[in-house]
N, C-alpha and C positions, 0 to 999 in steps of 0.2 A: 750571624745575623747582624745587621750593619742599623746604625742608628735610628735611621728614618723608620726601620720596620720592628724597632723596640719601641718607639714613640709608639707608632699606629697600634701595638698589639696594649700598650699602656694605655692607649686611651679606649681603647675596643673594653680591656676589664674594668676602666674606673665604669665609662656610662653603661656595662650590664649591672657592675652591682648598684648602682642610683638605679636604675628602672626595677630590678629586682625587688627593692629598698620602696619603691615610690608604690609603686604595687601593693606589697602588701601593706602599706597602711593605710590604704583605703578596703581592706576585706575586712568583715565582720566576722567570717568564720575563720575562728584560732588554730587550727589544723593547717588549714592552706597559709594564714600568714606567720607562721611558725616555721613553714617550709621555704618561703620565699626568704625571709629574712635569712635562715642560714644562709642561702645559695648567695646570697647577699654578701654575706661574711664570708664564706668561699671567696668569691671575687674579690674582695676586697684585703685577700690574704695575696690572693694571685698579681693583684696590684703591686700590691709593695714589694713582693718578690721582682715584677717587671722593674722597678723602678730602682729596684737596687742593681739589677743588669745596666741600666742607661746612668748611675750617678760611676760608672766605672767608667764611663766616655765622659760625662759631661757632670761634673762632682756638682754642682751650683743647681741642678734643675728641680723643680718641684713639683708636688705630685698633681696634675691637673683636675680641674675641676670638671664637672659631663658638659657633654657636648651640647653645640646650638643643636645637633641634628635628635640626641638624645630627648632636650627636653621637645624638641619639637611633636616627636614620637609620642610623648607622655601626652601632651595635648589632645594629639587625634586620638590615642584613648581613651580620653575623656568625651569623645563624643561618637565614636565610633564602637567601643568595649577594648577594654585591656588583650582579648585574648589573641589580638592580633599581634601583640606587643610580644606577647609569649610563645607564638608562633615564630617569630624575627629572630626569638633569644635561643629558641630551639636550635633553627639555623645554624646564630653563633658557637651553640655548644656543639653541633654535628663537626663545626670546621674546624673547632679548637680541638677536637677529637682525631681528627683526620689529619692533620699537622705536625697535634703529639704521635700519631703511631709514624709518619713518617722520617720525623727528626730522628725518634728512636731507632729505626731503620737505617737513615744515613748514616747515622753514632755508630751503629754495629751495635746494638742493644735490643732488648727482645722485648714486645710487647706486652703489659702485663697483665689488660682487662681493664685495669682502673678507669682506660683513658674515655669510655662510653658508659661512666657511671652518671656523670652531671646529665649526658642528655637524658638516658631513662631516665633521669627524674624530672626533669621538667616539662619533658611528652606526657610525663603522668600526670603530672600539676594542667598540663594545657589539655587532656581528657577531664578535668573534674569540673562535673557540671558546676557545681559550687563557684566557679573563678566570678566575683564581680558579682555577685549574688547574696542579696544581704537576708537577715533571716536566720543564719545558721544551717542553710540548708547542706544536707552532708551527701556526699555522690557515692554511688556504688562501687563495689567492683565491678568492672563490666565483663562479663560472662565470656568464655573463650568457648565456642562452638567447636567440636571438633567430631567432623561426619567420619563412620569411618568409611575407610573407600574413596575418601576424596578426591584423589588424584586420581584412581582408576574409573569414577563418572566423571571426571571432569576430560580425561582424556577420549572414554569414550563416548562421550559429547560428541567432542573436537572432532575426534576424529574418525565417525563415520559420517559425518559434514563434509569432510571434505573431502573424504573418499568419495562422495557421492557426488559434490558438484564439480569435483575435479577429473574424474571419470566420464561424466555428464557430458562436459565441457567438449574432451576429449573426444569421446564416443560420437559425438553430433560434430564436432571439427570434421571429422575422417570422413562421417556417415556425407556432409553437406557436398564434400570431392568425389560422391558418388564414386566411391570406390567398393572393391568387393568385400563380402562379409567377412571373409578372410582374412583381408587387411583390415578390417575394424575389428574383428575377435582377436587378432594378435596383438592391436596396437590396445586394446584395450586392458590385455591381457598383461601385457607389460609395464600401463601407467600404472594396476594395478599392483602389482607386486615391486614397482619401485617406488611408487609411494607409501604402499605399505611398512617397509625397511627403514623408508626417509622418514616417515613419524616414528614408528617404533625405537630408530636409534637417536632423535632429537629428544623424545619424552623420556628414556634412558640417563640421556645426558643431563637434562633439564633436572631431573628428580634426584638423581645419584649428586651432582657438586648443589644442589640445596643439604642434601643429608651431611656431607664432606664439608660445609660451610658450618651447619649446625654443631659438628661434632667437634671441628674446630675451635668453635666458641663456649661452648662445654671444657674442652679442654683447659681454655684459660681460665675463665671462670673457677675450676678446679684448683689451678696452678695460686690462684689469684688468693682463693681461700684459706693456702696453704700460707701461703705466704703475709696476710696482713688477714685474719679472723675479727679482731674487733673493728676494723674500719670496712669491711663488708657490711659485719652487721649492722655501723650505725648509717649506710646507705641502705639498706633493706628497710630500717624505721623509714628514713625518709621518704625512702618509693613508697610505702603503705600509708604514711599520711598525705605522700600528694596524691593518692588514691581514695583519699576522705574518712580512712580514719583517725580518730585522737590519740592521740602522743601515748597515754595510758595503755589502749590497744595496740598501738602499733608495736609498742616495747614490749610487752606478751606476748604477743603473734614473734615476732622475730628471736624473743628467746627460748621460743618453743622451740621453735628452725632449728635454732644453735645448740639444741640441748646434746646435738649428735653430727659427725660430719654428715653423713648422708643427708639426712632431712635439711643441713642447712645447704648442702649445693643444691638439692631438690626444688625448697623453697628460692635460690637465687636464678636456676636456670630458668624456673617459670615465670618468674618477677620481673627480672633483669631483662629477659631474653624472649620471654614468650613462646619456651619451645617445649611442645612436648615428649620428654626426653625416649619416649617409648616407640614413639614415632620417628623421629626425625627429621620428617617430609614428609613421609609414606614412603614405602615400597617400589624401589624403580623399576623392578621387571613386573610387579603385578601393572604399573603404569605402562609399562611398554609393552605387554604382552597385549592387552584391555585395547589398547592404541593399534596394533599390529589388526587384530582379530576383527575390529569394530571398522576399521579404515576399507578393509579387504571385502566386508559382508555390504557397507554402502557402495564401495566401488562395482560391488556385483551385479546391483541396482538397475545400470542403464545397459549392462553387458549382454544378460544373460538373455532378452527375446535375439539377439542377431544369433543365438545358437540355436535358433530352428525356427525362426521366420527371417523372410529378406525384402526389402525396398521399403515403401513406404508402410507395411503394416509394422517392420520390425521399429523403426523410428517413433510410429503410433504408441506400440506397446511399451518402448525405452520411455519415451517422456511422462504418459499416464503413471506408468511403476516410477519415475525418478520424482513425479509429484505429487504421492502418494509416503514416500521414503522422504521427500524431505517434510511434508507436514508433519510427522511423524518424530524427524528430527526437532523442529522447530517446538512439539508441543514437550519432545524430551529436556530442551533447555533453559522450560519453565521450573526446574527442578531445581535448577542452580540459581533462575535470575526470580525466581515469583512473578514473572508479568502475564498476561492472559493467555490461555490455549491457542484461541483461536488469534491472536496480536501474535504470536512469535509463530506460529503456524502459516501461516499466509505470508508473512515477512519471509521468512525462510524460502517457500516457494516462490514467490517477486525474483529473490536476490538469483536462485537458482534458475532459473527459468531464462533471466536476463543474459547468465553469462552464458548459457547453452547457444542462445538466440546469436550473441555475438560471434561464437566459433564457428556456430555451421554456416551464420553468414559470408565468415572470413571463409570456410573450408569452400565454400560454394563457388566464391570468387575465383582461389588458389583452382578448383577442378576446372571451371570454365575455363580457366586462360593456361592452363595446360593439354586443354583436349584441344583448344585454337593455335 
């Protein structure tokens, strides 16, 4: 690293720990400003490490003071709220994360875990409602929902959506070139089962390297345990008081963790990581199969009157049953999103309805100026 970018990285850790520092001494509640002031101290350790990398080029230099752009920051906090300030530091700590795993990389050095411990805590510090809030007011945990199935309604949502408008689409492309049912039961036949395949093997992929990603990070976590137990723990205190509890509980809580390995990677993977460990993601093939089966029965939708009606009544019956199948969908999706039956229902049929309109347009076009 060459000098100018030991300056920039020196002066990036003096103004986090001043904002860290300026922060919390304007909070009333002792939890949050107990946690910022560490991370404070943190930086201000990281400081002087930088600064002793730049007095090995330049012996004479001193440690600078925050920036105009720092205390600028601190200003608009003041009139804006701090947590955008925390939000920025967040930022900083994602990149000084992503930095450290890559040096260690270049180095030929293996990643330890450690390097995404400051930002979990101060994503937790910038969830507590408490930030900036005088009173004493103490923030919760905040509850991790966990449906099961999720990924398997969520896929099949998705994806008898677009089995159906993609089919739809189709179906009325071929249908507008006035060609035979033949050629529509085929070609429909086909969008069907290769879109089926194309969701089933994408939601596969999708759900399988989330699990692969998760395990991964489990992994370190684990390695990480092994390797430094009391500097886990006293980042577990800290994630728990930036999550609003007091210093008191958070040291019982975390030495209960620790009373065993198990419970304490238990307690770090949910903490730290937000994963949970029994899950993973969910289930890939219950998501691809859910995805496969759901894609295929909406794609069936607009197909199945050209298998025993033809011309305009088969088109009649395809559109009625595809606006039937998507209101249907759309009130299913109230499931995931809470917004009205009859708002995602109608919305659904607009959007479907629109891109149908479009294809047998084009398809109408393409028959005309091929029968000319």
């Amino acid at each position: 690293m060459d000098l100018n970018k030991l300056k920039d990285q020196l002066q990036t850790e003096v103004d986090t720990a001043f904002l860290y520092n300026s922060i919390a001494a304007i909070q009333s509640e002792d939890n949050l400003k107990r946690v910022l002031l560490s991370l404070s101290e943190i930086e201000k350790g990281h400081a002087k490490h930088m600064l002793d990398k730049v007095l090995t080029f330049e012996p004479n230099y001193k440690m600078p003071s925050p920036s105009s752009r720092a205390k600028f920051q601190l200003k608009l906090g003041k009139i804006f709220g701090y947590s955008s300030i925390i939000s920025n530091l967040s930022n900083i700590e994602k990149q000084f994360a992503v930095n450290s795993i890559k040096n260690k990389i270049k180095n030929g050095e293996k990643p330890t875990g450690f390097e995404h411990n400051h930002l979990n805590i101060i994503e937790a510090v910038n969830n507590n409602a408490a930030l900036n809030v005088s009173g004493g007011f103490l923030s919760k945990f905040e509850s991790r929902h966990k449906s099961v199935g999720g990924n398997a309604l969520r896929a099949a949502v998705l994806g008898s959506n677009d089995g159906l408008v993609s089919n739809m689409s189709l179906v009325m492309g071929v249908a507008g070139a006035a060609v035979s049912n033949d050629t529509i039961l085929l070609t429909g036949i086909a969008g069907l089962l290769a879109g089926a395949i194309s969701m089933a093997l994408g939601e596969w992929l999708s759900v399988q390297s989330s699990r692969e990603l998760n395990q991964r990070q489990i992994d370190l976590e684990t390695e990480e345990l092994e390797a430094s137990p009391e500097e886990e723990k006293k980042e577990l205190v800290l994630l728990y008081q930036a999550k609003g509890m007091n210093a008191v509980e958070s040291q019982k809580l975390a030495d209960k963790a620790f009373e065993n390995p198990q419970t304490a990677i238990d307690a770090i993977i949910t903490e730290e990581l937000g994963i949970d460990k029994e899950e993973l993601g969910g289930s890939a093939w219950e998501a691809a199969t859910a995805s496969f089966v759901l894609f295929a029965i909406g794609a069936i939708i607009p197909l199945y009157p050209f298998m025993f009606l033809d011309g305009k009544n088969a088109i009649l019956l395809s559109v009625g049953s595809s606006v039937v199948g998507l209101f249907g969908i759309g009130a299913a999706i109230t499931l995931l999103t809470g917004k009205s039956v009859l708002f995602s229902g109608f919305r659904q049929v607009s959007f479907g309805l629109a891109a149908a309109a479009v294809t047998y347009g084009i398809g109408s076009l393409i028959g005309v100026s091929l029968a000319g």
